[in-house]
C-alpha positions as CSV (number, residue, x, y, z in Angstrom):
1,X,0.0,0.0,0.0
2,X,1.3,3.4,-0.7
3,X,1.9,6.4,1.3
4,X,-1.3,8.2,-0.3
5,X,-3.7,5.0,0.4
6,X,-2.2,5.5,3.8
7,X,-2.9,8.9,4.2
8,X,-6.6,7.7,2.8
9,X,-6.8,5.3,5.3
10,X,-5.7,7.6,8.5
11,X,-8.5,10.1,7.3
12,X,-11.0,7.6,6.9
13,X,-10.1,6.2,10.3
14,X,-10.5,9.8,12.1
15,X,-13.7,10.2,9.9
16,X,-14.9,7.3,12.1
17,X,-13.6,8.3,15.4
18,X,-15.5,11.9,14.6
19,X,-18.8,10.1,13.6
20,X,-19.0,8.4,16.9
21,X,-17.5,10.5,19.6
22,X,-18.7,9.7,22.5
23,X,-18.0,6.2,22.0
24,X,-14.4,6.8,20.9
25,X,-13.6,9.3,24.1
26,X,-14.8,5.9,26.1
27,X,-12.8,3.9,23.9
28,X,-9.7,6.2,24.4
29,X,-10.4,7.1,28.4
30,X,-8.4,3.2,29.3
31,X,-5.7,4.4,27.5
32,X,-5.5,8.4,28.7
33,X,-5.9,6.9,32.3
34,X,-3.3,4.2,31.4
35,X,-0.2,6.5,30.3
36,X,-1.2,9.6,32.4
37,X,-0.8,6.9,35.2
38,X,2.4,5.6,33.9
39,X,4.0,9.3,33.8
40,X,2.4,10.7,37.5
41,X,3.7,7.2,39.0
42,X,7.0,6.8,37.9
43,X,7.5,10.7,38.0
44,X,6.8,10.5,42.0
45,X,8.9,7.7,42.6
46,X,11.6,8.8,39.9
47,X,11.7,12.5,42.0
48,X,11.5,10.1,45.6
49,X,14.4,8.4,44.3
50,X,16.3,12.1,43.3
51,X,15.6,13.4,47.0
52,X,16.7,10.6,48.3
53,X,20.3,10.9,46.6
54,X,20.3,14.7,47.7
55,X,19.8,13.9,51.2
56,X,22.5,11.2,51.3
57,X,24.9,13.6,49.3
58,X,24.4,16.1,52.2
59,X,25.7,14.0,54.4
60,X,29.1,14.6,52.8
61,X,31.3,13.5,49.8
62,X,32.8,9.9,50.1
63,X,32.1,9.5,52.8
64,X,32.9,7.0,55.5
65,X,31.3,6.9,58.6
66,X,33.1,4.8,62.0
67,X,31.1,4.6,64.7
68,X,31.9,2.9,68.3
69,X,29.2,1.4,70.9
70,X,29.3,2.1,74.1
71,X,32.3,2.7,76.8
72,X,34.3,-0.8,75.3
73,X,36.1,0.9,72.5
74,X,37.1,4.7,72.7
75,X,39.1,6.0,69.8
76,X,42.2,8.2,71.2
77,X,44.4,11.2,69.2
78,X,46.7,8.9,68.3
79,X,44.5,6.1,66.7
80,X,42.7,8.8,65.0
81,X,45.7,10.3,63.7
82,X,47.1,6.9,62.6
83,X,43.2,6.0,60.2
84,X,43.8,9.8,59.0
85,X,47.2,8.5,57.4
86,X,45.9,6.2,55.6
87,X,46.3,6.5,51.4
88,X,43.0,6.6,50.8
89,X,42.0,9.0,53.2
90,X,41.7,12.7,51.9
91,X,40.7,14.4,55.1
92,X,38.9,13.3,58.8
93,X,37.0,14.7,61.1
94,X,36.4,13.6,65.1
95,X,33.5,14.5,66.8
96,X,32.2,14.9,69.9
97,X,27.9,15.3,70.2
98,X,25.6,15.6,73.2
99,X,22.5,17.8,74.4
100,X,22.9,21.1,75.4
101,X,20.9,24.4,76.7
102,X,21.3,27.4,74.7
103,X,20.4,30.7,76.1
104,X,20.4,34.1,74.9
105,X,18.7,36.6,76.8
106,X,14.9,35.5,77.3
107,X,15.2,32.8,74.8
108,X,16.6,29.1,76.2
109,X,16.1,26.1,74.1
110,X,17.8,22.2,73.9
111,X,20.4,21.9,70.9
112,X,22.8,19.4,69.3
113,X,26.1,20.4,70.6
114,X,28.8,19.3,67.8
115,X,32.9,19.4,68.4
116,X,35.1,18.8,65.4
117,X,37.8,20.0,63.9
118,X,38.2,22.5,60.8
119,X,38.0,19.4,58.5
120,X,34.5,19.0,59.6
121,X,33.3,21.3,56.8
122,X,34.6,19.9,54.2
123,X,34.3,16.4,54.8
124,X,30.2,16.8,55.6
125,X,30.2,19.0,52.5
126,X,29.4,21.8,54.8
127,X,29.3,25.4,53.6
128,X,28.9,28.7,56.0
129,X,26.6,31.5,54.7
130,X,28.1,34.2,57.5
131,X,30.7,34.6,59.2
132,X,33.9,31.7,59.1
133,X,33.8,27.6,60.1
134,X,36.3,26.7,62.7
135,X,40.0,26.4,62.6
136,X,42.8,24.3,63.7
137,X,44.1,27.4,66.1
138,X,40.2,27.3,67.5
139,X,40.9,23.6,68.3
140,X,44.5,24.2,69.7
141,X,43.8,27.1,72.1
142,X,40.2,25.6,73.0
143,X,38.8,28.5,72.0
144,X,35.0,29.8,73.1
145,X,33.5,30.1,69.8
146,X,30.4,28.5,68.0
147,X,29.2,28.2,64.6
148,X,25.3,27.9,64.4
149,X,22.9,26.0,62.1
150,X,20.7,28.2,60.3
151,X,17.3,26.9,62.8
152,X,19.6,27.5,65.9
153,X,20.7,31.2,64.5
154,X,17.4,32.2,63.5
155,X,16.0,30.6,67.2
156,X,18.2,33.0,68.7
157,X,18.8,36.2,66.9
158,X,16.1,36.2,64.2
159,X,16.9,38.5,60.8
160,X,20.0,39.8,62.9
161,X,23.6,39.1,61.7
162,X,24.8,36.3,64.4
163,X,28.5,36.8,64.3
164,X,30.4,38.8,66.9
165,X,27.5,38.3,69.3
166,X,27.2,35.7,72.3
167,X,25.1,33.0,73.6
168,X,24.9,31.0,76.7
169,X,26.1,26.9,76.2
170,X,25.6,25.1,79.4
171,X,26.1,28.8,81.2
172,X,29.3,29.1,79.6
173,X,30.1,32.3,77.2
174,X,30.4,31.3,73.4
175,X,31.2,33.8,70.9
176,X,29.0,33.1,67.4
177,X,32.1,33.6,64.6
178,X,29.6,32.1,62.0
179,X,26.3,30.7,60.4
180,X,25.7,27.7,58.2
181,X,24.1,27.3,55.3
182,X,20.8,25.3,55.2
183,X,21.0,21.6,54.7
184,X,17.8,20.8,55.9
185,X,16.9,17.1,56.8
186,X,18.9,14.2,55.7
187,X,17.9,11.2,56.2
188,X,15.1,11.8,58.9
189,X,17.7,14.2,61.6
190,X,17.8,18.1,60.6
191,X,21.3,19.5,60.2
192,X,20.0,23.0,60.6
193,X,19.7,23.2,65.0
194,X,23.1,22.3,65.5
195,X,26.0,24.7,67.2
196,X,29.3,23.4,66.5
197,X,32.0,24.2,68.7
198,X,36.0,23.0,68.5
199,X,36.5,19.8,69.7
200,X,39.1,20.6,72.7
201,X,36.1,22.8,73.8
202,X,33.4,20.2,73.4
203,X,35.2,17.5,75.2
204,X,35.7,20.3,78.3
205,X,31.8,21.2,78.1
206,X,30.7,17.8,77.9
207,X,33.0,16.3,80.0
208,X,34.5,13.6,78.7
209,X,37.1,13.0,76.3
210,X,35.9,9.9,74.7
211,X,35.9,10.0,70.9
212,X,32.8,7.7,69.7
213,X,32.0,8.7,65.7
214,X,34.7,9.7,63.1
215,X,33.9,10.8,59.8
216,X,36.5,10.0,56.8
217,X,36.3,11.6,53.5
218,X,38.1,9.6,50.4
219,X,40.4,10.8,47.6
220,X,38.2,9.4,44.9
221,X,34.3,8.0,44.7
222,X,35.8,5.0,42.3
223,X,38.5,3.6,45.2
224,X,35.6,4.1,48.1
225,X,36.1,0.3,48.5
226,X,39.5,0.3,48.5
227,X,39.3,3.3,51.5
228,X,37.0,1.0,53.6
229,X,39.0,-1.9,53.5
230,X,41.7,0.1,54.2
231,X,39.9,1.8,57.5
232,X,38.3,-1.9,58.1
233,X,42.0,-3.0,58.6
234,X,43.4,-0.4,60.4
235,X,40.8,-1.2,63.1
236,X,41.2,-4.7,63.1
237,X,45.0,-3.9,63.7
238,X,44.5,-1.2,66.7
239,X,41.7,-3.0,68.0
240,X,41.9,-6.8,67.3
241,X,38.9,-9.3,69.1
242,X,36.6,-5.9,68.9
243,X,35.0,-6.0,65.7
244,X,31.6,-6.0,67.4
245,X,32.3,-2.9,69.5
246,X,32.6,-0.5,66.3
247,X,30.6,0.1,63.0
248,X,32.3,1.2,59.6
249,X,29.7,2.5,56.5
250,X,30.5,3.7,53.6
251,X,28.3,6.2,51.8
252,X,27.7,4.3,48.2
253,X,27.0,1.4,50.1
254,X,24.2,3.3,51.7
255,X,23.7,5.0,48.1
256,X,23.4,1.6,46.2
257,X,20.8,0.1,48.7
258,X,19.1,3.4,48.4
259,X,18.6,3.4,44.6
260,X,18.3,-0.6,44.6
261,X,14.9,-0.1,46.5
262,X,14.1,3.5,44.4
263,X,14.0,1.5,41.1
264,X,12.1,-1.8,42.3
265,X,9.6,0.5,43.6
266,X,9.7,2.5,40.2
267,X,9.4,-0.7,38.1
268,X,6.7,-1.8,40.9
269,X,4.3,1.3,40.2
270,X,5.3,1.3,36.2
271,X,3.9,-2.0,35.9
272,X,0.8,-1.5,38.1
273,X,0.1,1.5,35.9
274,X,0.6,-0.7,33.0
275,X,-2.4,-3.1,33.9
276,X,-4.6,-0.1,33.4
277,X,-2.8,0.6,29.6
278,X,-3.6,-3.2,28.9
279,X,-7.0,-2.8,30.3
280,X,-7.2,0.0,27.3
281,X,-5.9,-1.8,25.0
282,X,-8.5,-4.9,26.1
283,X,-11.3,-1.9,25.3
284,X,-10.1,-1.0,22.2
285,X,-10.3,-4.1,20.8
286,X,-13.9,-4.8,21.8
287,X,-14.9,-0.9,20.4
288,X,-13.4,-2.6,17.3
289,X,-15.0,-5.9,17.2
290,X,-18.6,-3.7,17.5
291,X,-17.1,-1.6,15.0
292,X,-16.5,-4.6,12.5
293,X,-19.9,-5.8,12.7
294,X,-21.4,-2.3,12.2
295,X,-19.4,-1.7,8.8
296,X,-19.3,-5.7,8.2
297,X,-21.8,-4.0,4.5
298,X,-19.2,-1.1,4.1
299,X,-16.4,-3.9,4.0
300,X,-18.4,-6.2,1.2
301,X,-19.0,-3.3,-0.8
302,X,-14.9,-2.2,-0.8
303,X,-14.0,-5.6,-1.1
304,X,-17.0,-6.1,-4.1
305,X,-15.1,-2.8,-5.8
306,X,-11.4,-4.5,-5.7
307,X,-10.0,-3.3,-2.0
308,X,-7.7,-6.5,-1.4
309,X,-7.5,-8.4,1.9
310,X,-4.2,-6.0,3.1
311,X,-6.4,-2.8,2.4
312,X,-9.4,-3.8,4.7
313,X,-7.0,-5.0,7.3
314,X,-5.1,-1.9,7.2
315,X,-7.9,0.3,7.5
316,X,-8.8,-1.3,10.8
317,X,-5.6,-1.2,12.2
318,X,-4.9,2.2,11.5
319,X,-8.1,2.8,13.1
320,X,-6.9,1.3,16.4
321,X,-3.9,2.9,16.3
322,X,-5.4,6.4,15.7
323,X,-7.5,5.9,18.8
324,X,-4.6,4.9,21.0
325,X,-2.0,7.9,19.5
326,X,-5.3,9.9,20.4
327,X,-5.8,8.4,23.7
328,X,-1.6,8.4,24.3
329,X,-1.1,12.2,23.8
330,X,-3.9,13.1,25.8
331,X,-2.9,11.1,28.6
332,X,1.0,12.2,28.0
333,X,-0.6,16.1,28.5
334,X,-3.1,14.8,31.7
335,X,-0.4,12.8,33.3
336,X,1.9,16.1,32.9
337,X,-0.9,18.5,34.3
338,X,-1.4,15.9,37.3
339,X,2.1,15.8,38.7
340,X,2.7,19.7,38.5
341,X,-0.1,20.1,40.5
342,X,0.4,16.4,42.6
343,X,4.3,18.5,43.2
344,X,3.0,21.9,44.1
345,X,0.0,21.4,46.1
346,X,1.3,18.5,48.1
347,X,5.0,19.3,48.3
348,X,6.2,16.4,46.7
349,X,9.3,16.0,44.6
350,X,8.0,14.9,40.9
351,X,10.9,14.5,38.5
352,X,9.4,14.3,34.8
353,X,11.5,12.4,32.3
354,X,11.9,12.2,28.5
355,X,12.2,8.4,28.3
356,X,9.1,7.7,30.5
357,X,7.2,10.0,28.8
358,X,8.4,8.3,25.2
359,X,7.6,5.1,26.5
360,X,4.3,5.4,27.8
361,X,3.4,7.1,24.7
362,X,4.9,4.2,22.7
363,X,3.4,1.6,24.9
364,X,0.2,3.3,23.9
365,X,0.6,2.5,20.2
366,X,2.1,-1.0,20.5
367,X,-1.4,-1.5,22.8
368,X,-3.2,-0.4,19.9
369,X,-1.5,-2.5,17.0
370,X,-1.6,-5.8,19.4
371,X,-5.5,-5.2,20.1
372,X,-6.4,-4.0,16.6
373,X,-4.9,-7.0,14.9
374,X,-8.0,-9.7,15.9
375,X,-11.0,-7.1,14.8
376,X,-8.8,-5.9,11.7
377,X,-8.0,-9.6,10.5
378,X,-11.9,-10.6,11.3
379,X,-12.6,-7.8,8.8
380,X,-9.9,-8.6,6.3
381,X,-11.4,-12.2,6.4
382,X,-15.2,-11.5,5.3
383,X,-16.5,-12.7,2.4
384,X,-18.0,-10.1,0.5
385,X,-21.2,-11.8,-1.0
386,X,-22.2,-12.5,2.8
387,X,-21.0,-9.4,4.0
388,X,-23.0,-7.2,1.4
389,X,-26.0,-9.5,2.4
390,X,-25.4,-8.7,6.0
391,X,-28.2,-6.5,7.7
């Protein structure tokens, strides 16, 4: 068939579709629900999937996290200095945490107390929006100075400018030499109502000098495995028969099992989605069937005029794919529509992508060729003396 009995046959097919409208918005409404329902579903979980990267990225650039449990295993200077020699190992950061009272003036409130060293920044991808971050003469000289999270600054002074004022940690005198930048939460905990102080300082307030979480950062993401065996040996070395005293994680590891759950919940809501495109497709095919035995005198008359087997067939399946292209577009533009508002209105991260939208749409028109082929090839196959007969 040529390009211009083609063209004939797409006309004829939308000729059809505009004769009987409101059965062919029924007819297309499975398959408008179908993609529109592909695109809003995998856009939510594709945009869960892109927050949940952000928040683990906040957490700091290669990352390696050791942890210790309880009073068996307390990490001293000189150990920590020893896992900071390491090749792998770009920078470190100690740290000291607890609960403490913040008070300026009239205003008192509980806070994350933090002590670390000037590393701290840029291992924990930190970045300070006023003022300066801490460094390693603040630590030597145990300095009285605090850098506040953006919550605990605005808490406590409001619109004002923070640094070169005071607060009140514990009832001891801190000066504020700067403000971080909003992280906001990662992983469930809020980085913002934190005040981070040096860590000789923190180990005076809080009385003790036991070192429980170090933070590592690594020279490159591709040797991260490399770095944690590296750490994982070091420790067995300084602290052999005490593997179950201290923790080591590394921050792809975290990242892998992260996206490893993001796309089987993607490909869980794509394919639930997808029943609802079959369930179209399962429609158009009995719109068709009617539509067969409605023309079944139209298609003795054609054939009774010379239209071959291939032509009749054709027709029909054009047909059904006009309605799903019809039905696909409209649901690409609903399913669109639906997440903006789903995203604004509810808050929710929706990440739209090319490829989902392109495949939802051709989804749509492989629905339409697989459902069209029965009625079209029950046309093709009528014999036109009993088909002109037919009333």
């Amino acid at each position: 068939m040529n390009k211009l009995a083609i063209l004939q046959s797409i006309k004829m097919a939308l000729r059809s579709i505009k004769g009987n409208k409101l059965r062919s918005a029924l007819t297309m409404l499975g398959i408008i629900i179908g993609v529109s329902s592909v695109i809003v579903l995998i856009s939510i979980a594709q945009g869960s999937t892109s927050n949940v990267t952000s928040q683990i990225n906040n957490l700091g650039t290669n990352l390696i996290t050791l942890n210790t449990f309880g009073t068996e295993l307390s990490l001293t200077e000189d150990k920590i200095d020893k896992l900071g020699k390491l090749d792998g190992v770009k920078a470190l950061s100690p740290v000291v945490s607890g609960r403490v009272t913040v008070k300026k003036e009239k205003t008192s409130a509980q806070t994350t107390l933090t002590g670390t060293n000037s590393a701290y920044g840029t291992v924990r991808n930190t970045n300070v929006s006023q003022g300066r971050f801490l460094t390693d003469l603040d630590n030597e000289y145990r300095q009285k100075i605090a850098v506040l999270g953006a919550t605990t600054a605005e808490t406590f002074f409001g619109s004002d400018n923070p640094v070169g004022q005071y607060i009140q940690v514990n009832g001891t005198s801190f000066k504020v030499v700067g403000v971080l930048a909003s992280k906001g939460s990662s992983m469930g905990q809020s980085g913002d109502d934190v005040v981070i102080v040096p860590l000789s300082t923190a180990e005076r307030l809080t009385k003790t000098t036991s070192i429980n979480q170090v933070y590592l950062q690594g020279k490159e993401k591709q040797d991260m495995n490399l770095v944690m065996a590296e750490v994982q040996n070091a420790m067995a070395n300084m602290y052999p028969n005490k593997t179950d005293s201290y923790s080591i994680m590394n921050q792809q590891d975290l990242m892998n099992t992260m996206s490893s759950v993001s796309n089987t919940m993607t490909m869980m809501l794509g394919g639930i989605a997808s029943i609802s495109l079959l369930v179209g497709g399962i429609g158009i095919m009995n719109i068709m069937l009617v539509s067969v035995s409605e023309r079944t005198k139209e298609i003795g008359i054609r054939k009774a005029i010379g239209a071959k087997r291939r032509d009749i067939l054709l027709q029909f399946l054009i047909e059904s794919v006009v309605l799903s292209a019809m039905g696909g577009i409209i649901g690409i533009l609903l399913g669109l529509g639906v997440g903006k508002i789903l995203g604004s209105t509810l808050q929710m991260t929706v990440t739209f992508s090319s490829s989902v939208v392109m495949f939802s749409f051709l989804f749509s028109l492989i629905v339409g060729v697989v459902f069209g082929v029965f009625p079209a090839n029950k046309a093709s196959k009528l014999n036109p003396i009993q088909a002109l007969r037919y009333e």
